[in-house]
C-alpha positions in Angstrom: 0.0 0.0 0.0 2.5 2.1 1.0 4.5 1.8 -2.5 1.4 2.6 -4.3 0.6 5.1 -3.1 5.0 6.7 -3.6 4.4 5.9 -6.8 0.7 7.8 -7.6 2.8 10.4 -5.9 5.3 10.4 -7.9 3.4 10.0 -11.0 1.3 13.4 -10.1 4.7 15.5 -9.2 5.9 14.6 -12.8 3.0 15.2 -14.5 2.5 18.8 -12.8 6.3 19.4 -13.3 5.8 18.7 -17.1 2.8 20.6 -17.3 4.6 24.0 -16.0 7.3 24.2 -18.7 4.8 23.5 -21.2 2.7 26.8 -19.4 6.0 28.5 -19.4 6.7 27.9 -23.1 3.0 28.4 -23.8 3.1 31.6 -21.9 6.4 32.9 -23.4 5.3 32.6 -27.0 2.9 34.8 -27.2 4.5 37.4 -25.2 7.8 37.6 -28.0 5.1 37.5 -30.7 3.0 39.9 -29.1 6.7 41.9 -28.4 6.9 41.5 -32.5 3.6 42.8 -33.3 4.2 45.9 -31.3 8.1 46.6 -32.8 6.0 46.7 -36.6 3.2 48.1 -35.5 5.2 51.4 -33.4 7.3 51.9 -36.6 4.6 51.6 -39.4 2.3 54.6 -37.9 5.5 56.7 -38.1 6.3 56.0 -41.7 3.5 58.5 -43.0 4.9 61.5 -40.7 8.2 60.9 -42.2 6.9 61.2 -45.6 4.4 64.6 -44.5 7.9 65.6 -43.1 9.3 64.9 -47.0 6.5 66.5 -48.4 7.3 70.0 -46.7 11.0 69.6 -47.5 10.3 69.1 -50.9 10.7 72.5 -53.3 7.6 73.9 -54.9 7.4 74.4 -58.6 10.1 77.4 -58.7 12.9 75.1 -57.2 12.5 76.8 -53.5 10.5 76.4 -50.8 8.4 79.6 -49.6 11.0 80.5 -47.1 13.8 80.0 -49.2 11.9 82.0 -52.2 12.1 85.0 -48.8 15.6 85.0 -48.7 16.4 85.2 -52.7 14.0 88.0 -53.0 15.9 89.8 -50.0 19.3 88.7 -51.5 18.1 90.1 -54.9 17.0 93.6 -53.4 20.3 94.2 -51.2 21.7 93.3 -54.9 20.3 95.9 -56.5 20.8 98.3 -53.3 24.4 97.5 -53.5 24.8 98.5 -57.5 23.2 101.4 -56.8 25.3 102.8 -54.5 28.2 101.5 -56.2 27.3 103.4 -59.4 26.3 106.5 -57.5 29.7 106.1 -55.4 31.3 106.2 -59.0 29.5 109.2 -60.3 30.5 111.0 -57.4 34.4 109.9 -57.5 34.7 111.5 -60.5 32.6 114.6 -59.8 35.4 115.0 -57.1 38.6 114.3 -59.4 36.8 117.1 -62.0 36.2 119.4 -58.8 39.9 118.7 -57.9 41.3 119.3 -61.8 39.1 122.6 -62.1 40.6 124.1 -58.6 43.9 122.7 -59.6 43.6 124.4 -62.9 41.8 127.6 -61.2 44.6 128.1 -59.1 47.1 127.8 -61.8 45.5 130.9 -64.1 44.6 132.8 -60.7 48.7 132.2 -59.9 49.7 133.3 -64.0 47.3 136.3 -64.2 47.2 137.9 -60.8 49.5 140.4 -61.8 47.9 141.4 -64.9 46.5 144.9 -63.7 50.5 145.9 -62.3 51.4 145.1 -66.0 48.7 146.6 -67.7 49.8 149.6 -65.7 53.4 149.6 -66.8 52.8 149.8 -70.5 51.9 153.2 -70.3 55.7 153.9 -68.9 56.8 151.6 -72.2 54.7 153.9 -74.5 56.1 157.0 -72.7 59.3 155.8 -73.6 58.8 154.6 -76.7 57.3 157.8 -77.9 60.6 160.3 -76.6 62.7 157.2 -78.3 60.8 158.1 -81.5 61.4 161.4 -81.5 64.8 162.1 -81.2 66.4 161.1 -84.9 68.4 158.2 -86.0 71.3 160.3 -87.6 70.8 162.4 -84.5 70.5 159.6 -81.6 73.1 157.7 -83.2 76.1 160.2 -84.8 78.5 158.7 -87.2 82.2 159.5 -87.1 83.3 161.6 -89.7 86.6 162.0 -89.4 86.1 165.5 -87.0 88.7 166.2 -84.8 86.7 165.6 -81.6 86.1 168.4 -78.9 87.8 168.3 -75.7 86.5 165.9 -73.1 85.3 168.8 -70.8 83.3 170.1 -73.4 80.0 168.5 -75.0 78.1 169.5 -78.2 74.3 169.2 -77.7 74.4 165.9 -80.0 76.4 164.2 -77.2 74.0 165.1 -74.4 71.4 164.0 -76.8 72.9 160.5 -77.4 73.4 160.2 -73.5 69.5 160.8 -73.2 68.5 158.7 -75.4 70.7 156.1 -74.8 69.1 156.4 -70.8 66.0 156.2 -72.3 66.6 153.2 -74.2 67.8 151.5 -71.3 64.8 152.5 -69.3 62.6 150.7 -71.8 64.8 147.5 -72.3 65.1 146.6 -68.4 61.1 147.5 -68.4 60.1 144.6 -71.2 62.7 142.8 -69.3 60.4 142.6 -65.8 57.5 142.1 -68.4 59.2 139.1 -69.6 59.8 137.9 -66.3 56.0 137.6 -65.8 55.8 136.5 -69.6 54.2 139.8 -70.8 55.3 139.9 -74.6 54.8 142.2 -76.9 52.9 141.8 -80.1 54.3 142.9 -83.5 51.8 142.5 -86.2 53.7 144.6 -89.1 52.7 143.0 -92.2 50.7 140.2 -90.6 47.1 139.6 -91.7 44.9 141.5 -89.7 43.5 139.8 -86.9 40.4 141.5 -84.8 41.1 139.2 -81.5 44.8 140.6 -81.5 44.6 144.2 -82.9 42.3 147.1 -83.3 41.9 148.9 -86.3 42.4 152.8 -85.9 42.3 153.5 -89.7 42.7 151.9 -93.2 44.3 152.9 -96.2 44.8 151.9 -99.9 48.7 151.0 -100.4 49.3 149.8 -103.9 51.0 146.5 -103.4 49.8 145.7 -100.5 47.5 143.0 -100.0 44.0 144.4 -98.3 43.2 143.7 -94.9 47.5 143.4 -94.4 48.8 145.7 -91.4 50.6 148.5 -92.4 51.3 150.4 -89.4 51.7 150.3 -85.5 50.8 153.0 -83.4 50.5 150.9 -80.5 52.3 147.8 -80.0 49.8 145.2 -78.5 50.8 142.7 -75.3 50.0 139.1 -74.2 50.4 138.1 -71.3 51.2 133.9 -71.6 47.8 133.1 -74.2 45.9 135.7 -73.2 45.2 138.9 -74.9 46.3 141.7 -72.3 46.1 144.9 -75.0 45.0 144.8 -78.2 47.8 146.5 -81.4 46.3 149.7 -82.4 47.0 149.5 -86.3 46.1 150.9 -89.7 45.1 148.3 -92.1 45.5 148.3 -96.0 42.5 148.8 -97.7 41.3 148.1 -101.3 42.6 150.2 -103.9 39.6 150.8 -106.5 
């Protein structure tokens, strides 16, 4: 009796300790798939955000995307702002190096012709001059040795104090065209030249057989420049035609 009833014992023990692996197992199955089911089915919802997420990212039918389409027309704008002021910059550059040439060059003629009233006043002394040169003769200013015993030094004919004069004269009016030429004042000597109303003045005109009409013929005042400028005119007589 007793070693039936050890052995329904043992009999029940084995068959419950077989039946609880086969629960375990049973048990653990659908757990891993039920673990696999939920790895798919967390990942496929999330597949059709990624492709919205796509869809935005994607460029619309101008190649940009409405933000990006923001910043090129900003970009293009600052563009344009910048070759504006780049040409205006340029305009005004060389405004400033024509401003800078015209002072330069305004300085240059101010510097040449500022002393053009002090030698507009000294050609009155060189016509004074001119004018007692021109009326002392030649044969007179200038005596020719003839052989004449000559007086004693102490003693002077009039035609030696004469030549003394003029020769002081003369001098006079050399070293005075001199200065002039320091501050390039030249005279102008239009005897024979065609006549020319920017550089002379006509006082009267005359027919002189032979000579071409219009052709200066006299000088009654020489004219002056002063570098290209025209300080005073030539006073002259012009030939006229002979009929």
């Amino acid at each position: 009796m007793n070693a039936s009833l050890f052995r329904s014992c043992t009999a029940s023990l084995s068959a419950r300790a077989l039946a609880r692996p086969a629960a375990r197992v049973g048990a653990s199955v659908p757990c891993r798939a039920a673990l696999a089911r939920r790895y798919y089915s967390e990942k496929a919802p999330d597949a059709p955000a990624a492709d919205a997420g796509k869809d935005e990212a994607k460029p619309d039918a101008e190649g940009a995307t409405p933000a990006e389409q923001e910043c090129l027309a900003k970009l293009k704008a600052k563009e344009a702002e910048v070759v504006d002021i780049t040409s205006r910059m340029r305009y005004l550059q060389a405004d400033f190096l024509n401003l800078q040439r015209n002072a330069s060059r305004e300085k240059e003629q101010t510097r040449d012709f500022a002393i053009t009233k002090f030698a507009k006043d000294l050609l009155e002394t060189v016509d004074v001059l001119s004018l007692a040169l021109k009326s002392i003769p030649p044969h007179v200013a200038r005596p020719q040795a003839d052989g004449a015993e000559a007086p004693p030094p102490t003693e002077k004919k009039p035609e030696q104090y004469l030549h003394e004069l003029f020769n002081g004269v003369e001098m006079t009016q050399r070293q005075l065209v001199s200065t002039l030429f320091k501050y390039h004042v030249k005279p102008i000597e239009p005897l024979g030249d065609k006549f020319d109303p920017n550089m002379h003045e006509a006082l009267y005109q005359a027919p002189i057989p032979g000579k071409e009409p219009g052709t200066v013929i006299d000088v009654q005042k020489t004219g002056y420049m002063i570098k290209d400028r025209v300080l005073r005119a030539a006073q002259v007589g012009v030939a006229q035609e002979t009929s």
